[in-house]
C-alpha positions in Angstrom: 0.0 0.0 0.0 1.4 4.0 -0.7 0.3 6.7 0.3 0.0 10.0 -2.2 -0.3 13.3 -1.0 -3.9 13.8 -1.6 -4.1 10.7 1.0 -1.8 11.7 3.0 -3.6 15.3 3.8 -7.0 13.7 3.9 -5.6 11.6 6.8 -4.6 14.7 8.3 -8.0 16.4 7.8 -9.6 13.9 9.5 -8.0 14.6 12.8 -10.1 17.5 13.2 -12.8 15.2 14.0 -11.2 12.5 15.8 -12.3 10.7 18.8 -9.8 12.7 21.2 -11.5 15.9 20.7 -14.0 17.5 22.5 -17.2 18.2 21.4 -16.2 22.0 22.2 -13.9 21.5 19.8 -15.2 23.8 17.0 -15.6 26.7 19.7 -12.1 26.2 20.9 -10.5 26.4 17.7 -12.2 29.9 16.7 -10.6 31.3 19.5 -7.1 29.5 19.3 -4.5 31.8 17.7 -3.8 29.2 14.2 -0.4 28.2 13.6 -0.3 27.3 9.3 1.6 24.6 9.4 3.2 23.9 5.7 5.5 20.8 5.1 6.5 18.9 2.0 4.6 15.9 1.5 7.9 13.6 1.9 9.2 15.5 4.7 10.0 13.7 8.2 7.7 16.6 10.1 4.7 15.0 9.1 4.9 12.2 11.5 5.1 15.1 14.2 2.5 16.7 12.8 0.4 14.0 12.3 1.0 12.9 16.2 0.3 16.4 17.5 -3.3 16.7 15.5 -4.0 12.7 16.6 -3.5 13.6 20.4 -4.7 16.7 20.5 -1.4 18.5 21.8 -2.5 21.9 19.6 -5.3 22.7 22.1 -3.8 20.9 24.9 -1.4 23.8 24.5 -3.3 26.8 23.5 -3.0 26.9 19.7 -4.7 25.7 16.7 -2.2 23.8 14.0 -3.6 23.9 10.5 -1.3 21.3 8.5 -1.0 21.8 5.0 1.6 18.9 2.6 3.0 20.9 -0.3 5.0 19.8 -3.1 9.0 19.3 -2.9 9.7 21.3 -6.0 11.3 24.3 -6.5 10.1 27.4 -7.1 11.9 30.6 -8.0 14.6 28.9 -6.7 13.6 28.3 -3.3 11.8 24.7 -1.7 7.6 25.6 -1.8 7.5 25.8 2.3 10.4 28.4 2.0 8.0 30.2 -0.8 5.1 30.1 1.1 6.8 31.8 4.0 8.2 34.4 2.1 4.8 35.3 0.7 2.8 35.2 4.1 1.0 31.8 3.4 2.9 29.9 6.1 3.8 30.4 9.6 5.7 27.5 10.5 8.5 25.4 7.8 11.3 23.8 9.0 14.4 24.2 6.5 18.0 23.9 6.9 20.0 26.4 9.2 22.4 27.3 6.2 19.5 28.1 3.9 17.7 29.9 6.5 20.8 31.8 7.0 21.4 32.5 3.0 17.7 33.6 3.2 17.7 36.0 6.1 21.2 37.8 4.9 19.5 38.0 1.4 17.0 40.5 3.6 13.9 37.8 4.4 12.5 38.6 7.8 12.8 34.9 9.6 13.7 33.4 12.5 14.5 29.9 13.7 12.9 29.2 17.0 13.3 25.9 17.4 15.8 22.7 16.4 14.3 19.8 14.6 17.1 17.8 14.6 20.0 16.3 12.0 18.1 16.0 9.1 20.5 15.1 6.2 20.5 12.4 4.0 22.8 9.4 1.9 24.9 8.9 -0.9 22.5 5.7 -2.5 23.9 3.7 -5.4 23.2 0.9 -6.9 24.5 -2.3 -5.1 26.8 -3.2 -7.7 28.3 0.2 -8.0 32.0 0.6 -7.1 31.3 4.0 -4.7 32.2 3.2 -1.6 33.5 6.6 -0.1 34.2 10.0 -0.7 37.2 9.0 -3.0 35.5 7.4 -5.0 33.3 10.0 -6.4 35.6 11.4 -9.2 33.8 10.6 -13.0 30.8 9.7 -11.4 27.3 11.5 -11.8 25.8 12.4 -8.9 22.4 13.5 -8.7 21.5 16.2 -6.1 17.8 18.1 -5.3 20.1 21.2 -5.9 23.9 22.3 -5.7 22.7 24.4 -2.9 20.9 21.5 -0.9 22.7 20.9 2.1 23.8 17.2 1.9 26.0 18.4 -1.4 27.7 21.1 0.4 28.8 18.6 3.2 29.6 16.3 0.6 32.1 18.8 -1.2 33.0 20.2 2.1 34.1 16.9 3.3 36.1 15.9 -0.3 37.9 18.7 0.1 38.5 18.2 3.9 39.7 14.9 3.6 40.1 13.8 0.6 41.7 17.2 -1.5 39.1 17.4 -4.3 35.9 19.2 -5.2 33.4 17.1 -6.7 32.1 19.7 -8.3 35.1 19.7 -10.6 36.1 16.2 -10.1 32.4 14.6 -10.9 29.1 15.8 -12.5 26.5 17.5 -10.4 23.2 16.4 -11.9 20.4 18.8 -10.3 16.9 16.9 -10.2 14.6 19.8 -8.4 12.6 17.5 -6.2 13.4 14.6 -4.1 10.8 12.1 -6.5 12.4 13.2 -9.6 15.6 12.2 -8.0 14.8 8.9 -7.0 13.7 8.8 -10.7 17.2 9.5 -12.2 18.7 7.1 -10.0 16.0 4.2 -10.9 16.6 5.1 -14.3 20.2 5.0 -14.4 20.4 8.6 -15.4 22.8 9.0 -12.3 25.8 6.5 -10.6 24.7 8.2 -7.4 21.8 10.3 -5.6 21.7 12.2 -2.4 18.7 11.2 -0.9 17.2 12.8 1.9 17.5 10.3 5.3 13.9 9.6 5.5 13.5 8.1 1.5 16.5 5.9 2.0 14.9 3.2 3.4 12.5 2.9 0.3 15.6 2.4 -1.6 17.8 0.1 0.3 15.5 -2.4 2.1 14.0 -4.0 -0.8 17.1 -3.0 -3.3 18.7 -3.2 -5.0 20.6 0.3 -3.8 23.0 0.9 -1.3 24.0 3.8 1.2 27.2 4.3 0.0 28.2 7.1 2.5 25.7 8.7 5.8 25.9 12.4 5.4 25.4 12.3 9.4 29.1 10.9 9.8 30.4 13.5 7.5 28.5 16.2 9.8 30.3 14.6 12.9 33.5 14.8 11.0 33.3 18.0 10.5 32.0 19.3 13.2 34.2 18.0 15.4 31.4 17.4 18.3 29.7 13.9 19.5 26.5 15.1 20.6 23.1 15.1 17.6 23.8 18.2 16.3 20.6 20.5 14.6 21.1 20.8 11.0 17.3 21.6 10.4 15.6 24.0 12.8 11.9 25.4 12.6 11.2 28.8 11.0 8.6 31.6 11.2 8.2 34.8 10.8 9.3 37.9 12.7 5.9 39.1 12.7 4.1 35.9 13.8 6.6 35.4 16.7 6.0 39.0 17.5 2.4 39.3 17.6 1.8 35.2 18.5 4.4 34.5 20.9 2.1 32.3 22.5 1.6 30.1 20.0 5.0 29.7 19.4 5.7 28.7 23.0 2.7 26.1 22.3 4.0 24.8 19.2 7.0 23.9 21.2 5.3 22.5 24.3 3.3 20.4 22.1 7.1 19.1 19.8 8.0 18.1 23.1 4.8 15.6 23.7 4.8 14.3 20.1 8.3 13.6 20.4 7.9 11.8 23.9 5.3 9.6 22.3 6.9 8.9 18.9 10.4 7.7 20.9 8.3 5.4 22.7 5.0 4.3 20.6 6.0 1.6 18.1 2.5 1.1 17.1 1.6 4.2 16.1 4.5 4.4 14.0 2.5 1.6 12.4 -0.3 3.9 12.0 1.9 6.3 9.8 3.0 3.4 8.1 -0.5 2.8 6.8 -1.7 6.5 6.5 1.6 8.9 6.0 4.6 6.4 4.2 4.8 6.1 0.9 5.7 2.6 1.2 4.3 0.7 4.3 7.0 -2.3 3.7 7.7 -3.3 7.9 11.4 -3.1 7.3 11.1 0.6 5.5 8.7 1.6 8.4 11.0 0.3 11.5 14.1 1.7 9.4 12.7 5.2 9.6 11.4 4.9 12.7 14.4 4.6 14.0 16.6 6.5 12.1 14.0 9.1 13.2 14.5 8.0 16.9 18.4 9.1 16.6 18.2 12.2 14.7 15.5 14.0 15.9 16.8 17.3 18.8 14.6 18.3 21.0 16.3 21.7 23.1 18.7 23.6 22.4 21.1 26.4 24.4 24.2 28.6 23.9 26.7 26.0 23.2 24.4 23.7 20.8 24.1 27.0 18.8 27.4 27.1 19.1 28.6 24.2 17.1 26.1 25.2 15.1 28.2 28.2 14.0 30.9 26.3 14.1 30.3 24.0 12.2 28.9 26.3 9.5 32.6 28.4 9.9 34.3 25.5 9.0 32.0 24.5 5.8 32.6 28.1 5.2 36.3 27.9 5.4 36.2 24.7 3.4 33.9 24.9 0.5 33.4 28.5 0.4 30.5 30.9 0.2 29.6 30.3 -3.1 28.7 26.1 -2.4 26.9 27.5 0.9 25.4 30.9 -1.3 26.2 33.0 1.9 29.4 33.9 3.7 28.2 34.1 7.2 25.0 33.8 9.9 23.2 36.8 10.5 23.1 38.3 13.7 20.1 37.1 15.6 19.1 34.7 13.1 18.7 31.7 16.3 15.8 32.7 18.8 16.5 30.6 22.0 13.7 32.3 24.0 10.4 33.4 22.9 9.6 36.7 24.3 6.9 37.8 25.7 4.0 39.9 23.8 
């Protein structure tokens, strides 16, 4: 069974009117600050969001989450959450903390608030292909989302780090523009190689016949120089929502904190977004995300984790330049540890 996103929101629509609500429920709501929630439709948040709506944590904690799953394309450059929050249709995204960063120095008024945790992906390759590392790559066609995406500046990053190569120069960088399209490329042996996001691995390697050639979250270890799960993707809004909704800010956080609690500890409901949220409810593909979940996912943060944050960002900087991250530094006040009062 698979899930499309049509399915996928309609599962999530449903939760307005599930068995944990109240019959006040439709009262409550209308006066609940909403918090528009907008996530791509292949994105690891939606098993949050889809455990915060199924328990009720919104209204447990004083805000009303309206989820919305959008497409993983690009537009005008930019992934469609990072659109909608630039043209006032969104109040919550999660993105990467170097794209948020490229963003907010190229003048866009948002804020991180919150870690999500190390969300990077996987060099996959067929199981027969001769990849094994980062020395390998040389000649080889390697698919990315984008040159900008985050697991392909590690990836150079890294090459040059340890290995004294770019693959920018040394291999061909084959943009695909969504994560489908590049799972296509790499079915269709259009590519030798694909960075996958994390959470569409399992859909490749557990029934095959790919590989995970090399874990982007080693090479963010590496070079980062730190033990402990390090943020890579934090949550966004906007300065004006956390201005004039701080409240619901402080809720949306509350209410991370219970969905994470229960999706560390809930094996059958991860069975449950098997069945309603996965695009392919294979057992092994469901217990291999779950878990992979489990380990990456951050739940606080403080002055130190920003911290590495920076520097590991300085050292990416350092290594592959400004032009492979498209900015040259992270704008003052860019990370909001504390939501301030109204």
């Amino acid at each position: 069974m698979t899930s499309d996103i049509e399915t996928q929101q309609a599962a999530l629509d449903e939760l307005h009117d599930a068995p944990a609500r109240t019959e006040s429920d439709d009262a409550t709501r209308i006066k609940l600050p909403e918090l528009r929630a907008r996530f791509e439709h292949n994105g690891s948040p939606r098993y949050m969001l889809y455990t915060i709506k199924r328990y009720g944590f919104d209204h447990d904690h004083g805000f009303h989450l309206d989820v919305e799953l959008v497409s993983d394309e690009l537009e005008d450059g930019l992934e469609t959450v990072e659109a909608k929050l630039h043209q006032g249709d969104a109040d919550l995204i999660d993105i990467d903390y170097i794209s948020t960063a490229r963003e907010r120095a190229g003048g866009a008024p948002i804020v991180a608030f919150h870690p999500y945790g190390r969300t990077v992906g996987g060099l996959v390759v067929p199981e027969s292909s001769p990849i094994d590392g980062l020395a390998d790559l040389p000649g080889h066609r390697i698919g990315v989302v984008r040159r900008l995406d985050k697991n392909w500046i590690l990836t150079r990053a890294a090459c040059r780090e340890f290995n004294e190569f770019d693959p920018e120069t040394e291999a061909t960088s084959v943009e695909a523009g969504s994560k489908v399209e590049l799972t296509r490329l790499l079915r269709d042996g259009e590519v030798d190689a694909a960075l996958q996001f994390w959470q569409l691995i399992p859909e490749l390697v557990e029934p095959g016949p790919y590989r995970e050639a090399i874990p982007m979250a080693e090479l963010v270890q590496r070079l980062s120089g730190v033990e402990r799960t390090l943020p890579i993707s934090t949550f966004l809004t906007s300065e004006d929502y956390l201005a004039n909704q701080p409240e619901a800010i402080r809720g949306f956080k509350r209410a991370y904190a219970d969905a994470v609690e229960r999706l560390q500890t809930d094996d059958e409901l991860w069975e449950e977004l098997g069945e309603r949220l996965m695009y392919e409810n294979d057992p092994a593909v469901v217990r291999g995300v779950r878990d992979h979940w489990r380990e990456m996912v951050v739940t606080e943060w403080n002055a130190e984790t920003v911290g590495a944050m920076e520097q590991l960002f300085d050292h990416l900087l350092a290594v592959a330049g400004p032009e492979a991250l498209g900015v040259d530094r992270i704008p003052d006040d860019l990370f909001r540890l504390e939501v301030p009062s109204q």
